[in-house]
ZAMARGU-4260 file (C-alpha; in steps of 0.2 Angstrom, whole numbers, plus 5000, padded with zeros to 4 digits):
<rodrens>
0) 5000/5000/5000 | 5016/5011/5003 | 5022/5008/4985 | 5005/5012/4978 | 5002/5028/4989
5) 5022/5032/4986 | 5016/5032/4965 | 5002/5043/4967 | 5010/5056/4977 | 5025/5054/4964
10) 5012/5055/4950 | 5004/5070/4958 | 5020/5081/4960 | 5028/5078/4943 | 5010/5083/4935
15) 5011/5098/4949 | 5030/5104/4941 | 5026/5099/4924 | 5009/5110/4922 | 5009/5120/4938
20) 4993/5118/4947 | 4984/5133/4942 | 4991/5134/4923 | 5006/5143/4917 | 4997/5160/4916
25) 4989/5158/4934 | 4972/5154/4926 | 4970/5136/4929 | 4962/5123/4938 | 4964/5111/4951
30) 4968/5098/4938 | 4975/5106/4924 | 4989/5095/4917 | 4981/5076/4925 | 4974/5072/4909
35) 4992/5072/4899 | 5003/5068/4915 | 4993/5053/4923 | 4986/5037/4915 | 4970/5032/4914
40) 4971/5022/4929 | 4971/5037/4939 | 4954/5042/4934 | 4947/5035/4952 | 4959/5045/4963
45) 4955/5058/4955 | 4938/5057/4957 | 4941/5053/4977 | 4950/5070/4977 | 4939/5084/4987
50) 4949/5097/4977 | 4941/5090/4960 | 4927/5100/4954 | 4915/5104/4939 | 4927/5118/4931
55) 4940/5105/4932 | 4929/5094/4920 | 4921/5108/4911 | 4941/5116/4907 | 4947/5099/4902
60) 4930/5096/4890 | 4934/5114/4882 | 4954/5110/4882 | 4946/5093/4870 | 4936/5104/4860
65) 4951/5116/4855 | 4962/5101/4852 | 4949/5091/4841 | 4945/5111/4831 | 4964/5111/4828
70) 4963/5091/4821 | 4950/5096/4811 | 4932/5093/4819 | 4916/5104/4826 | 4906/5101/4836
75) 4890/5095/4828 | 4878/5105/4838 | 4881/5116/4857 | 4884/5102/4869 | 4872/5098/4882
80) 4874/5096/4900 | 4867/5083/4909 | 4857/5083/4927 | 4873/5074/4933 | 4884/5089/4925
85) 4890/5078/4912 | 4896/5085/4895 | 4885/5077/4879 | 4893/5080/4864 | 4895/5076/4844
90) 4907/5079/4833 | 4909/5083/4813 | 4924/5087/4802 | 4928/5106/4798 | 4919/5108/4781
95) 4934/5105/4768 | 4944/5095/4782 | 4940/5076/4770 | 4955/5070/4775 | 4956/5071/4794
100) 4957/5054/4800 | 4944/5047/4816 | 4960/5044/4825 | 4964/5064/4829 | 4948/5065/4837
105) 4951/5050/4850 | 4971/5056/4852 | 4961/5075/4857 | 4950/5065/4870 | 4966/5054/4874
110) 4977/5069/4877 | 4967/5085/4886 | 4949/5073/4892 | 4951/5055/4896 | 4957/5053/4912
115) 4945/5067/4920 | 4931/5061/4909 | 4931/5046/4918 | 4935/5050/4934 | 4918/5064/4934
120) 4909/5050/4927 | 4916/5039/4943 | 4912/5055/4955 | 4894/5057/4949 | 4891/5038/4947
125) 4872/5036/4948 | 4866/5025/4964 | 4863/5007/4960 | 4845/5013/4962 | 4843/5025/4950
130) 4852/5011/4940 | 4837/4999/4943 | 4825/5012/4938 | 4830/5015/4922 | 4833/4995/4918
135) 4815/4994/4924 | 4812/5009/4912 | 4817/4999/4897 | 4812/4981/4900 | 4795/4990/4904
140) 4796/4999/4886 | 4800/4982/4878 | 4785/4974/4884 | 4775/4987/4879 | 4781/4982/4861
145) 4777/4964/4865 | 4791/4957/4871 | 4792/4945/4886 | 4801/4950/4899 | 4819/4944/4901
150) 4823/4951/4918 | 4836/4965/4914 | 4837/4967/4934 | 4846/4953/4935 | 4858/4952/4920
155) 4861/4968/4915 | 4857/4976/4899 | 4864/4962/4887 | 4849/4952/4894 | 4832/4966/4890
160) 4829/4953/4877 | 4828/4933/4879 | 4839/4926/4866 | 4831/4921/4852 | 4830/4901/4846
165) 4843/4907/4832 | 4853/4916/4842 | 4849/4932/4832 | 4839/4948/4836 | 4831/4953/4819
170) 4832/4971/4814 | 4816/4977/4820 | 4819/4971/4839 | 4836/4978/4839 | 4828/4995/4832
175) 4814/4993/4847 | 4828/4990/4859 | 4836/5007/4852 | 4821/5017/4854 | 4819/5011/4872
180) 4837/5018/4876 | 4834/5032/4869 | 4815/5034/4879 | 4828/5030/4895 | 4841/5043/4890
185) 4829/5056/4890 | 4818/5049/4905 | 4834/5050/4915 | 4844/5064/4906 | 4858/5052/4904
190) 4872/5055/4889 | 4870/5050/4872 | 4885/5035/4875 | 4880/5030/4891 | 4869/5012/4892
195) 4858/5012/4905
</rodrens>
């Protein structure tokens, strides 16, 4: 536990005199810096720290957003927050940018977003309960289309739908499946790439 808590701290300080922890101009945040300097491994600690807060996330969303205009890309519409203060966006290639490739965009995420994506994601974690609701939610939407229940609460969303005897879902359960996350998403304000 010595070794692990020794790595962090040591993790901590070289991000600290790497990036300064308020920003080479004094402008900063708390975590400016963690998402270059620390692996995504990190992301839990992170979130545990008291000193990480929204502007942290919101800084390191915009510092994504500059990155992946440079590469190439827009944002496809204004993002949207969440209720749980959680960043929705999409993006598009600049008109006339035909040749960036998909990649720029993940190395953008990778570089300025990842680690304290995940680690606000950990921080504002719905309960296991508001969880269960929104399974609920769509296994009560599939049987409104007929379906028969498959008992979601106990196997996770893979499981809304029994299996059928092929072993295939044709195209029009999957599509009802779809158009019950979606139903969820917006019943429960989630983001557009998070499964209930």
């Amino acid at each position: 536990m010595t070794f692990l808590r020794n790595q962090i701290v040591w993790a901590f300080a070289v991000a600290a005199i790497g990036m300064g922890c308020s920003g080479g101009d004094g402008s900063g945040s708390h975590a400016d810096g963690f998402a270059t300097a620390m692996p995504i491994s990190y992301a839990p600690t992170l979130a545990a720290d008291p000193g990480f807060e929204f502007d942290d996330y919101e800084q390191a969303f915009f510092r994504y957003v500059e990155c992946a205009r440079d590469a190439g890309w827009e944002l496809a519409d204004p993002p949207s927050l969440t209720g749980r203060g959680i960043y929705d966006a999409q993006f598009r290639r600049l008109a006339g940018s035909v040749s960036v490739e998909v990649d720029s965009l993940e190395a953008c995420r990778s570089s300025e977003f990842a680690v304290i994506q995940l680690a606000w994601e950990i921080k504002n974690e719905p309960s296991e309960q508001d969880r269960q609701m929104q399974r609920e939610f769509i296994e009560d939407c599939l049987i409104s289309y007929g379906h028969e229940a498959a008992g979601a609460s106990a196997g996770g969303w893979a499981y809304y739908l029994p299996p059928p005897p092929d072993g295939r879902s044709t195209p029009q359960e999957f599509a009802e499946f779809l158009e019950c996350v979606e139903l969820a998403r917006s019943e429960f304000d989630l983001p557009s790439y998070e499964l209930p």
